[in-house]
N, C-alpha and C positions, 0 to 999 in steps of 0.2 A: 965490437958489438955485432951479434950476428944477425940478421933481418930474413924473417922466413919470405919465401917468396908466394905471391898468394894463386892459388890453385886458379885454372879457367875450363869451364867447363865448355864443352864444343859446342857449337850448335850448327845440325844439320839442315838444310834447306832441302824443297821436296825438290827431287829431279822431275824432270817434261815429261817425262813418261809417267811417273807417279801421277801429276798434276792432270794430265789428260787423261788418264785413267779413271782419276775421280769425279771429272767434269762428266765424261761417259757417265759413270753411273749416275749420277743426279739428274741428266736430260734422259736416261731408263725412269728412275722414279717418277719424276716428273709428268713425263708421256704414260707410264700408267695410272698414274693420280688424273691428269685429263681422260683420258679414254674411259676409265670408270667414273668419271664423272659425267662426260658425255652421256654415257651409254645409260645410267641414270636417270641423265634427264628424259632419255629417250623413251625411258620404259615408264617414267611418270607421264609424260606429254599422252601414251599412249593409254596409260591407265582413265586420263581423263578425258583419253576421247571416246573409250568405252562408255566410259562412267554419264557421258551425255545424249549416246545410243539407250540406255537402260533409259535414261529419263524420257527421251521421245518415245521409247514402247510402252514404257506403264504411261504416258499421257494417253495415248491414244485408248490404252484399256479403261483408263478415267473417262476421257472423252465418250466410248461408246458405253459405258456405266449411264452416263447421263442422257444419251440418245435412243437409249429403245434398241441395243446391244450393236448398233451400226457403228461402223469402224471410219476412220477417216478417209477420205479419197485421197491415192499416193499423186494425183494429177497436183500440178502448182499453177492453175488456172480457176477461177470460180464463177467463169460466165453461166448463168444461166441457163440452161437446153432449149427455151423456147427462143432466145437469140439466135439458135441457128452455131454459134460458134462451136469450138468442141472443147465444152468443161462441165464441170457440174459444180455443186453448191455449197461442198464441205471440203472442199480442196485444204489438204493441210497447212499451206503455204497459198498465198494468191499474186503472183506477178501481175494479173490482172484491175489490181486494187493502184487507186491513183498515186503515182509517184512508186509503183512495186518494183518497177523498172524504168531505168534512164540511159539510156543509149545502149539497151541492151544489155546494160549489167546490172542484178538485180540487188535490191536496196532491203532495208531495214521495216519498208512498209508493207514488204513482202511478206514478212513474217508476222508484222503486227496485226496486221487482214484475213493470216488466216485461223483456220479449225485448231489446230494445238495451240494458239497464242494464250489463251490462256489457264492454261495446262500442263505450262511449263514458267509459271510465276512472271510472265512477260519477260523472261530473260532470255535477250538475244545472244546471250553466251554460249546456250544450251544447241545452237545450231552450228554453230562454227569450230572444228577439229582444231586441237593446239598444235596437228601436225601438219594442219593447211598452209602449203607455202605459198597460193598464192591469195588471200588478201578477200577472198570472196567474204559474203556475210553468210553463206550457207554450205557446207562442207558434204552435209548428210543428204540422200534423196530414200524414200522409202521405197521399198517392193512397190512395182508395178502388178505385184500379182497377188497384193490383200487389200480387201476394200473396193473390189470389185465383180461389177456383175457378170462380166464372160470374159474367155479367152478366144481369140479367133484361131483359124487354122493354121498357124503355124504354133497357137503355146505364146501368144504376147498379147501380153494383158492391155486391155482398152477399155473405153468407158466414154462413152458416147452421150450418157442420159443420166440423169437425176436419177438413184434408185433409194427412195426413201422405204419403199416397199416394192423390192424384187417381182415378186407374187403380181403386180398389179395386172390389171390386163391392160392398161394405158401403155405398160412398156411394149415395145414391137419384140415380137415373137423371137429373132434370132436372139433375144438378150435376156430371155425368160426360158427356167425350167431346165438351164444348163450344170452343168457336175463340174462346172469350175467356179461355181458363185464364192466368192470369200466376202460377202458384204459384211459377216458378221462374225466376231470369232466363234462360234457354236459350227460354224460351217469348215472354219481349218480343222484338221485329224486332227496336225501334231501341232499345236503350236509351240512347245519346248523346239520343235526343232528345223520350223518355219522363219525367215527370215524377214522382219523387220522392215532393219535402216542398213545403209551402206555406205562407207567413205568412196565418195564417188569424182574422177574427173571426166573434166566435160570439153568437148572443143568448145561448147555455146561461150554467152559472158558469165553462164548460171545453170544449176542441172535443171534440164529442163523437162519435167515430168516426171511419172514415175520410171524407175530403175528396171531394166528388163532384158529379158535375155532371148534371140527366137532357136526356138532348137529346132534343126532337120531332119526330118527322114534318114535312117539308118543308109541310105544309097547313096545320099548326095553329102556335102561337107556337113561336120561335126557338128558345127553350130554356127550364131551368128552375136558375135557381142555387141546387142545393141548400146548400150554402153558400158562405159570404162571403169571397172572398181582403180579404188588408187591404193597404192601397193605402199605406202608410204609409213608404214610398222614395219619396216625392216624386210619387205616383200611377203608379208603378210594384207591381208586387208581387213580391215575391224567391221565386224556386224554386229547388229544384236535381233534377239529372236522375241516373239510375238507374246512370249512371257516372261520379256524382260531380262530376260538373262543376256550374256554377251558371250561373242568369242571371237578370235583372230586367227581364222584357219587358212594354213599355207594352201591354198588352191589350185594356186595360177602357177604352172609351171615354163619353165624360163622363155621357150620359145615364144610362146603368149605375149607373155611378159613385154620382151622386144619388139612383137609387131603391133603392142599396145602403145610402146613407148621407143620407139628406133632411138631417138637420139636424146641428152637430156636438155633439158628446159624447151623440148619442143613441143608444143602443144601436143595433148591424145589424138591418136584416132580414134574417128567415130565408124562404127559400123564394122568392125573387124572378126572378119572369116576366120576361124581355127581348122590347122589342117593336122592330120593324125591322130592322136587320142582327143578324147572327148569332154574336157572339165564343164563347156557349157550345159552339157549334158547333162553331167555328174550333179554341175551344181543345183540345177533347176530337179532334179529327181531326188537328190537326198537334203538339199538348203532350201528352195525356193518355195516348194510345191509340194512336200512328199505327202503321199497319201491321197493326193490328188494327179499329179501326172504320175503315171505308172510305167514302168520299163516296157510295159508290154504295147503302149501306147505306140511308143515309137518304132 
């Protein structure tokens, strides 16, 4: 009797090189499935830090809707002028409000004391960037150079005085009758293309005041950054403009950049000299001011 003998079919196992080959490619997919997910998130985080820059400009245009077309003060102080101190009374944010500040790092009462609080649904969300890494409660600082009644001789905006009404003759003469007034939007040219709010870092514990910049005389250094925009969109910086629109314009070019920020997680410098071309310039002539400081000025 004959018995067939039953067939076996082979089976190959994968060789090491096979095997790490395919591990390669899965940690390729992998790492591009994170990196665009990253990168995702990164361009959401920044969508919505725009998206709370447009809220703080159209409050303000609310806010001065309802005050007889006056604009907020970008100061975050709201003492009084006849104190003697140096603030005035519509400070959008008020450090100066009880508990607005606690060992120097400013708080939640900051915001609730001041002129936009409720203009922005009382929500403390609307002031802090999702691309804030460090933990503040206020991310944005507005133009030092709208919502106020003069600029001094260097081109940086101050505000010394209550100006309910500019025109007054109450106000002292150097702060009346000047061509840098922005107390009210009818007084900015462009506001499409006037700036707002700014993602700003600070050495302080909090931005302290308005956001400003001094530009110099074409003889002497470029400019002076009195403070620090924060590069933190990808070395972009997020603004929005006085009619609410937004944008993330690459300004800051690298050298900048580093004697903004030498080393990282070191805190900014304050007060930082640009030497060679001129952004501070650039920016306060076509972002900050236009229509108002003119090339020829300087």
């Amino acid at each position: 009797m004959n018995r067939s003998t039953p067939s076996r079919t082979a089976t190959r196992a994968f060789t090491l090189v096979e095997l790490l080959l395919t591990i390669s490619i899965i940690v390729i997919v992998v790492s591009l499935v994170l990196v665009g997910l990253s990168q995702l998130q990164t361009r959401s985080r920044a969508l919505n830090c725009l998206s709370n820059q447009r809220q703080l400009a159209l409050a303000n245009q609310t806010y001065a809707t309802d005050n007889a077309g006056r604009l907020v003060s970008p100061r975050t102080n709201a003492y009084p002028p006849d104190t003697g101190m140096r603030g005035v009374s519509n400070a959008w944010v008020n450090t100066a409000a009880t508990g607005g500040l606690v060992n120097g790092i400013e708080t939640v009462k900051s915001l609730e004391a001041g002129a936009l609080w409720p203009y922005v649904d009382q929500n403390a969300k609307a002031y802090v960037s999702p691309m804030d890494p460090t933990g503040r409660v206020r991310s944005y600082s507005f133009s030092g150079f709208v919502g106020v009644g003069d600029l001094d001789y260097y081109h940086r905006a101050d505000e010394w005085y209550d100006f309910p009404d500019p025109e007054s003759p109450d106000t002292p003469e150097p702060y009346r009758n000047t061509q840098y007034k922005t107390v009210t939007m009818s007084q900015i040219p462009q506001p499409s293309r006037t700036m707002a709010t700014i993602t700003e870092e600070d050495a302080f514990g909090h931005n302290f005041q308005g956001w400003v910049i001094e530009v110099r005389p074409p003889t002497g250094a470029g400019g002076l950054w009195i403070d620090t925009p924060a590069l933190w969109n990808t070395g972009r910086v997020n603004i929005s403009y006085m009619d609410g629109s937004v944008d993330a314009p690459n300004i800051i070019y690298e050298q900048l950049a580093l004697q903004m920020q030498p080393n990282p997680g070191q805190a900014p410098l304050h007060e930082v000299t640009e030497t060679g071309v001129r952004p501070a310039y650039r920016f306060m002539t076509t972002i900050m001011l236009p229509g108002i400081i003119r090339p020829e000025i300087q």
